[in-house]
Each structure stands twice: as structure tokens, then as C-alpha cells.
N, C-alpha and C positions, 0 to 999 in steps of 0.2 A: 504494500500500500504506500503510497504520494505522501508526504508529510506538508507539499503543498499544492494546492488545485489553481487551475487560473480562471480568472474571472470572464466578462464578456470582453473586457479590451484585448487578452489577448498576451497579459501579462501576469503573471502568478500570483498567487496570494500570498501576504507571507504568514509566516505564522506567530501566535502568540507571544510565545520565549524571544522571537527575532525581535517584535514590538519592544518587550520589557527589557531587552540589553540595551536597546536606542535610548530609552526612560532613563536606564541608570548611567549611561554614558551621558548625556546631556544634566542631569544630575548633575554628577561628577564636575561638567566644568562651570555650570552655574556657583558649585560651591568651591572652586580655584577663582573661580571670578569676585564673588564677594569677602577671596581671602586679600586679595591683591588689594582691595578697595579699601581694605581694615587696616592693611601691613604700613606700619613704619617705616619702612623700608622699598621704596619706588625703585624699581630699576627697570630702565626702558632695556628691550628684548634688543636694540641693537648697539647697548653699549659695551658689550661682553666681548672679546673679541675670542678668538680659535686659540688653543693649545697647540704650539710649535711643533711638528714629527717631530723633530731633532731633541725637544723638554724630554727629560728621566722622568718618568712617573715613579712615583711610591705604588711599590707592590699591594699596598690596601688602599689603595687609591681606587674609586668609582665614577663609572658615567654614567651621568642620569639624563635621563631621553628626555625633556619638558623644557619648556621654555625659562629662559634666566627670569621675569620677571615672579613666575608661581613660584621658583625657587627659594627667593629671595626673600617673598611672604610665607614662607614654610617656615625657612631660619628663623624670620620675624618672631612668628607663632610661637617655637619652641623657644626662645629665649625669653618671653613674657611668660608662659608657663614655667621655667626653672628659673626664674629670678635671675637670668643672666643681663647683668647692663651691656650696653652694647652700645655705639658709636656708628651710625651708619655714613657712608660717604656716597649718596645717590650718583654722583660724574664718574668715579671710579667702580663701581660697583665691587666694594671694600666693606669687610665691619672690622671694631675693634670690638674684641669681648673679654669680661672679666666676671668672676664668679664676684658673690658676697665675701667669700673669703679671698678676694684680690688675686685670684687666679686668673692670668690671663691664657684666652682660649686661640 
């Protein structure tokens, strides 16, 4: 059996599960979008520039697929949750961080 049928135009139906992953994907960036809008921390998407071939990466080093500005409101987020003060530089897209106990991060 079809898990999907097509209609009279000629184009398939889709089905339920396909509807509710679009639901939660659009979700998803409505709530990346009203994180950006909350964030201390502005960073426009084309001030970031590329890592060099030739730069040494640190072996626990990670690439995160998303754009610099949701990034940026991520770190935001988590340092208002752990009481990190933090120093944002929106031209450089730089922070400076420091715990309560003068740990800088």
C-alpha cells in the first residue's frame, strides 16, 4: 500500500508526519528568531569571516552548521543562565567572559 495518494491536480498528497516535521521545523526557527531579538549580543551573519585551510584546529574543536548571528544568541543565553558576565564586541564578533569567581572564559 501508497503511504501517499494524489489528488485531482495531479500531485501527491502528503502525509500527516511530513505536515508535523514542517510544524516543528518552522517552530524551530521562529524560536532562533525571537532568541536573536532577546540576545545581547547582535552579530550580523556577514561579519564573521572563514577559518584559514592553513589555521591548526584544536582536536576538540567543532563546526556548527547555523548561522553566526543564532550562534551568538545561544552564547548570549547560556551566559545569562550561568551568571557569566560577558563583554560583547558586536564589529568584531568577540566576547570577553568571566565567571563570579573572576575566571576568565
Amino acid at each position: 500500500m501508497m503511504a501517499s495518494s494524489s489528488t485531482n491536480t495531479g500531485r501527491p498528497k502528503r502525509d500527516i508526519e511530513d505536515d508535523s516535521d514542517d510544524i516543528q521545523i518552522n517552530i524551530r526557527e521562529e524560536m532562533q528568531i525571537e532568541s536573536i531579538r532577546k540576545s545581547n549580543w547582535v552579530v550580523r551573519d556577514d561579519s564573521v569571516r572563514d577559518v584559514p585551510p592553513y589555521y591548526p584546529m584544536e582536536k576538540s574543536s567543532r563546526v556548527v552548521e547555523s548561522q553566526p548571528s543564532i550562534i551568538a544568541a545561544r552564547i548570549s543565553d547560556c551566559c545569562r543562565a550561568m551568571s557569566v558576565q560577558a563583554h560583547f564586541d558586536n564589529e568584531k564578533a568577540t566576547a570577553s567572559l568571566s565567571t563570579m569567581d573572576h575566571v576568565e572564559i
